[in-house]
N, C-alpha and C positions, 0 to 999 in steps of 0.2 A: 594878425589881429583876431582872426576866429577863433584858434584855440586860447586864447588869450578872453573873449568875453564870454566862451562857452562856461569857465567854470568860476569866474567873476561875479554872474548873477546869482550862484547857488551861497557863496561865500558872504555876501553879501545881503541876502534873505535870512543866513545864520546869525548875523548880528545883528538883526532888526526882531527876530525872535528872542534874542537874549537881553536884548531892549524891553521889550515890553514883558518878557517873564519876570525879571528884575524889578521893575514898575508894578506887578500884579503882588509881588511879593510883599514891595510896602504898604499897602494898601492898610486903612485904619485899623482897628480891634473890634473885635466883633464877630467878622468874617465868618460864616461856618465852615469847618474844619472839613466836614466829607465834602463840600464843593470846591473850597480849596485844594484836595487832595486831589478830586474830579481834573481840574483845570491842571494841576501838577505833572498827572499821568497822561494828559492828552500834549501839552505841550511836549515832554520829552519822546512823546511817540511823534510829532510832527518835526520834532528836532534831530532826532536820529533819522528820519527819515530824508531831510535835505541833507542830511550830511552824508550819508549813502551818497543819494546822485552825486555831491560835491566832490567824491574819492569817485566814481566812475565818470564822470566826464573829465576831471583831471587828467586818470590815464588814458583815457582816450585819446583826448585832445597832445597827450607828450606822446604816445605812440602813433601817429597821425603823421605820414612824411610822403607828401604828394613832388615831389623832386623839385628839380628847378630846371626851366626850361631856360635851352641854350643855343646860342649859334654854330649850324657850321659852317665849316671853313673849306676855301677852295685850295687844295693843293699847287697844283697846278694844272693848265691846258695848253692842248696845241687844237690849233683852229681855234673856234669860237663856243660858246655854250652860250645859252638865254636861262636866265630865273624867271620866271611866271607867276607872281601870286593868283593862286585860283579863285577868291573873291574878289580881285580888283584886275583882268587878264590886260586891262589896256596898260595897265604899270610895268612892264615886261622891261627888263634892262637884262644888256651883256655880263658878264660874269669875266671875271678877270683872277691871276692868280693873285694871293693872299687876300680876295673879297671873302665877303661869309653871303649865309643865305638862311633860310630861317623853315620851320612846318610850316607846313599850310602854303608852299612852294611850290612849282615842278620844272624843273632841272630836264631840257630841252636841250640835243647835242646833234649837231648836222653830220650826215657824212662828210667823210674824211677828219673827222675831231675826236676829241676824248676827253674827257675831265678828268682829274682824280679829287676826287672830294675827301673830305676827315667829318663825319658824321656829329661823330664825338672822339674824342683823344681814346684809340684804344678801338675806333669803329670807323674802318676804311671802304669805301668805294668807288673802283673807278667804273666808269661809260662811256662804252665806245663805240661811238655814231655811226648810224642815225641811232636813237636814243631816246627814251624820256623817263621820268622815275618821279612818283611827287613824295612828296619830305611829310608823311605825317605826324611826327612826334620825334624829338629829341630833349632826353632830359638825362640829368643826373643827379643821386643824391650821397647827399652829405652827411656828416657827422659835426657843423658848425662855423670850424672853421676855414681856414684858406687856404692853407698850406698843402704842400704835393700830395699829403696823402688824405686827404679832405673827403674824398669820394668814396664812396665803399660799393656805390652802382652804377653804370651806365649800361639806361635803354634808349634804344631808337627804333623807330617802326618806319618805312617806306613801301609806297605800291609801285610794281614796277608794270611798264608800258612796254611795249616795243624794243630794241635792242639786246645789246652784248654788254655782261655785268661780269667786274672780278669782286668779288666779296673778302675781306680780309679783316680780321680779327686774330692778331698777335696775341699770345702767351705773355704776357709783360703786366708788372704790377701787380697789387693785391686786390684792388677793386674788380669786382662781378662784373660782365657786361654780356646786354642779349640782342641783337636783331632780329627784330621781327620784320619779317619781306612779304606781303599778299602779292598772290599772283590769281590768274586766273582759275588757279586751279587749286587753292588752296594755300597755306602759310606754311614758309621753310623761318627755320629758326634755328640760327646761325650764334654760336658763344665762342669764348677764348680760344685759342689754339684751329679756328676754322677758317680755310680757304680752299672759293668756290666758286666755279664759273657760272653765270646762266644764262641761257641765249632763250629771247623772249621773241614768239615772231604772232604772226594774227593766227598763226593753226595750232600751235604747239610750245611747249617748253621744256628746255633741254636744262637739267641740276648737273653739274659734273663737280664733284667731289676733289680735293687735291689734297687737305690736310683735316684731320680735324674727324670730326662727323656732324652731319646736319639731318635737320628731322624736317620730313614731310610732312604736315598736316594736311590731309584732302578730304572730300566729299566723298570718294571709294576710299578701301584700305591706304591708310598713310604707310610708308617709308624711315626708315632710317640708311641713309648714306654715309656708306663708310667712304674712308682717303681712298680713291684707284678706283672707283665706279663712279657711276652717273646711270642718272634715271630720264627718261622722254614720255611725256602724256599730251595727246594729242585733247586738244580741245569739245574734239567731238564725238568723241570717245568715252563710255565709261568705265571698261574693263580695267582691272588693275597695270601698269605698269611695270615692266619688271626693271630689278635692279641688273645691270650687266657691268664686268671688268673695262676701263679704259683701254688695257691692255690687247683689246681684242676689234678698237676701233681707232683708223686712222685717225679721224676727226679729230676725236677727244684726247691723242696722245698727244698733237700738235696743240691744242688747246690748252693742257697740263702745264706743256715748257712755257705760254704766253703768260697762263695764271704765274705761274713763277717766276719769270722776268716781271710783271706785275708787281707784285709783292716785294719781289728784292728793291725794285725803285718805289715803293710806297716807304720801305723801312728807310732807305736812304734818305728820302725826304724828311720824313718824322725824326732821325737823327738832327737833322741838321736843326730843324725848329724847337727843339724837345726845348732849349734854353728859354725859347722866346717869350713874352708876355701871352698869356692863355686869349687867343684870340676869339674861343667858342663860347665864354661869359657872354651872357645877355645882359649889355646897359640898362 
């Protein structure tokens, strides 16, 4: 309805001025001519002039596309997970697979559990507990209407807490899509074709890299992480982090094959529901 009254009023002030210029016009005989002419040249300066604004809030208001905020979905879990809305924390309920969960969330996963979540179709994360991640934004936008290929964007933004994250973002379809992850230490931003482990603890945060590349944005010099590395910055620390090979660290080569057993059951999933009714529309 906003873009809709924003250029309503200007439209609408133009026929109320063509109203009374019309009405000025008939006006009896007599009239003098140079004040008629006066009132002539002022009117179509105040008429050209709403009618400016009229074409500039028009475009405005048709270029104007604030997305549409949506639900996600729970893939599936083993063990348990809690939703937590964080303006209402006493409303806290279990989480179950094919439930949704919404922004303004955080997604609490106990040891020995895991979730995998669908952010948005096209935006996967699993958590594997203990755990916690709160949902600040998921949206997508449109070009109208409903059909598969409806969507030309999908963003989602999440702060992550504590735990072990697989980040996955498949190559599929024509629609854009971006995650945005704050962490303590600055925002990775994760696009198509990226998957990415990250191990969040209270001293440190470990990016490990598997497909794709992802960007560091920090407070010291940011990063870009190629596929086969991974980055670690310690929380209390300012120095730069350096980028080092997976190749060259147990840890992280074990962590590769998990990211990829990961993802090969996030894709099997997503196969199987790709038919189903779009559960991540917000009623």
């Amino acid at each position: 309805m906003a873009p809709l009254a924003s250029f309503t009023l200007p439209l609408i002030l133009s026929f109320v001025l063509d109203f009374i210029h019309r009405n000025r016009l008939s006006r009896p005989p007599g009239t003098g001519l140079a004040k008629n002419l006066r009132e002539r040249a002022r009117f179509f300066a105040w008429k050209f002039a709403w009618r400016i604004l009229f074409l500039a809030l028009l475009l405005v208001s048709c270029g104007r596309n604030n997305g549409e905020p949506v639900l996600g979905f729970v893939f599936e879990i083993e063990g348990t997970a809690l939703s937590v809305p964080l303006q209402k924390p006493d409303r806290s309920r279990p989480l179950s697979a094919r439930g949704s969960f919404a922004a303004g969330e955080e997604i609490r996963v106990p040891a020995e559990s895991s979730v995998a979540l669908c952010l948005i179709p096209g935006i996967y994360l699993r958590c594997i507990g203990p755990a916690r991640v709160k949902i600040d934004d998921l949206r997508v936008y449109k070009d109208g209407d409903e059909t598969g290929n409806s969507m030309n964007m999908r963003r989602g933004a999440i702060r992550l807490g504590d735990g072990r994250f697989h980040v996955f973002l498949p190559r599929d379809g024509s629609a854009r899509a971006e995650l945005k992850i704050e962490t303590e230490v600055g925002t990775l931003i994760a696009n198509p074709g990226a998957l990415l482990s990250v191990t969040h603890t209270s001293e440190s945060i470990r990016v490990l890299c598997v497909r794709g590349v992802v960007n560091w944005d920090t407070r010291t010099p940011g990063a870009s992480i190629a596929a086969g590395y991974y980055c670690e910055r310690k929380f209390a620390s300012l120095a730069e982090a350096p980028v080092l090979p997976a190749s060259e660290d147990s840890a992280a080569q074990a962590e590769v094959m998990a990211a990829l057993d990961s993802a090969d059951a996030l894709t099997e999933v997503e196969t199987k529901l790709r038919n189903s009714p779009a559960p991540w529309r917000k009623p």
